[in-house]
C-alpha positions as CSV (number, residue, x, y, z in Angstrom):
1,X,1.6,39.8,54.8
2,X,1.1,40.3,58.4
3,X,3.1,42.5,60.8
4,X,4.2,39.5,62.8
5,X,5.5,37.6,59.3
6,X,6.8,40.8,58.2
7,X,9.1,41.1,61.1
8,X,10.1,37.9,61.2
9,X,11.4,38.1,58.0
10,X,13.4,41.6,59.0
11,X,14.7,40.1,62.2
12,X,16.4,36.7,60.1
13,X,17.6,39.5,57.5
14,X,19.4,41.3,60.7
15,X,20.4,38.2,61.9
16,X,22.0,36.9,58.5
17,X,23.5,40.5,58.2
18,X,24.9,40.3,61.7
19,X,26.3,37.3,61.2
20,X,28.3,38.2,57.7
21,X,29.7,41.1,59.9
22,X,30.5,38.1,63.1
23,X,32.5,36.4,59.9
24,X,34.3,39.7,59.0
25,X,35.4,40.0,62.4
26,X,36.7,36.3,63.3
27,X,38.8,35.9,59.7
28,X,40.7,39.3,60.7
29,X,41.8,38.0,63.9
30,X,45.4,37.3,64.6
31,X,44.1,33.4,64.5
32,X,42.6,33.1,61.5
33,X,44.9,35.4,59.4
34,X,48.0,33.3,61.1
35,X,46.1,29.4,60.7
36,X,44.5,27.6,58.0
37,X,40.7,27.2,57.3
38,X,40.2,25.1,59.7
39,X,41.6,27.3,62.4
40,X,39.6,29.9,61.3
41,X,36.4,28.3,61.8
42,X,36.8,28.1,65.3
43,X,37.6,31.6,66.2
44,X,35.1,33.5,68.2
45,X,33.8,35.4,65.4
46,X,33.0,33.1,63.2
47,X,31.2,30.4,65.4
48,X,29.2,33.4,66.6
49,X,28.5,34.0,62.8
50,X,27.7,30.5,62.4
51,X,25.2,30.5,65.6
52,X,23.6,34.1,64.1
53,X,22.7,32.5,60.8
54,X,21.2,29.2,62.1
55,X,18.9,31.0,64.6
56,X,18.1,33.3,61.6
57,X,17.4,30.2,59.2
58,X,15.0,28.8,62.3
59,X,13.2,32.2,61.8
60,X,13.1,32.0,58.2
61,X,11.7,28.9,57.8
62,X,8.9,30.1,59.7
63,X,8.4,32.7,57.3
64,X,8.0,30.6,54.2
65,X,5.7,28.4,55.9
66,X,3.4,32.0,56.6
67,X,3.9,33.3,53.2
68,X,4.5,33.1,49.3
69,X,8.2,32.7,48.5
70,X,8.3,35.2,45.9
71,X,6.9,37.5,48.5
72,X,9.7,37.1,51.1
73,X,12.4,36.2,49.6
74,X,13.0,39.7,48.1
75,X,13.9,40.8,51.3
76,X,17.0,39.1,51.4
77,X,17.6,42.2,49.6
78,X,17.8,44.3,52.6
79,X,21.0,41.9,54.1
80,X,23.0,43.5,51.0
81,X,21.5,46.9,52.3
82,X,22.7,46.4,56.2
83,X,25.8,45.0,55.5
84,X,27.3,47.4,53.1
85,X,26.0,50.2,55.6
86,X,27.6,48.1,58.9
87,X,30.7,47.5,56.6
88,X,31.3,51.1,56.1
89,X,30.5,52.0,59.8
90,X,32.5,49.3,61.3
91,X,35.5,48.6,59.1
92,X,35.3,51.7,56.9
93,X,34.2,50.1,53.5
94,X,33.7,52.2,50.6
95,X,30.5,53.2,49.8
96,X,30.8,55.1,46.6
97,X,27.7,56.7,44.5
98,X,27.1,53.7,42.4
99,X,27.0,51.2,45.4
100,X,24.7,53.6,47.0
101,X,22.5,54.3,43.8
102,X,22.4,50.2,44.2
103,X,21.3,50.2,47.5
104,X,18.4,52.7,46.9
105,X,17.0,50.1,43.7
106,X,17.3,47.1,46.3
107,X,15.5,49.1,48.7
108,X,12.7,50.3,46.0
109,X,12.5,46.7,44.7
110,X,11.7,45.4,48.3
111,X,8.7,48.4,48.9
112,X,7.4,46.9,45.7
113,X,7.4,43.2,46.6
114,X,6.1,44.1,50.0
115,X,2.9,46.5,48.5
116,X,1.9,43.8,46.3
């Protein structure tokens, strides 16, 4: 894998990541705790969400058209990684010792893909 494929795949990661926090921040508005669904999608948040994960699909199907699925795809790993550490930083999630024993297997699971 090159370099350039490599950080396509972690930018679309960040960008999926970022855009599961963009949904976590429009459905606790006022708006779309007070509306239905449909209200909801049109809050700030989550049409930002929305526009994060479609620029970060763009990018991703660049990457499988540079490289093996099974390769890549692992990474989507890492999204589970950012946003359980962005959860915790941003709206105080708990991050007990099993979820972090889990995010250390992800991790070690993704240096494996990646060296082989």
């Amino acid at each position: 894998m090159t370099a350039s494929t490599l950080l396509l795949i972690l930018v679309s990661v960040t960008l999926s990541a970022a855009a599961q926090i963009s949904f976590k921040l429009g459905m606790s508005s006022a708006t779309a705790r007070s509306g239905g669904l449909i209200e909801a999608l049109f809050t700030p948040g989550v049409l930002v969400g929305l526009a994060l994960y479609g620029f970060g699909t763009l990018l991703w199907l660049s990457v499988l058209g540079r490289t093996e699925v099974s390769q890549a795809y692992p990474f989507v790993g890492l999204g589970f990684v950012l946003t359980a550490i962005l959860g915790h930083v941003l709206f105080n999630d708990a991050v007990g010792p099993q979820r972090i024993l889990g995010i250390f297997i992800v991790i070690g699971g993704i240096v494996l893909v990646a060296r082989s």
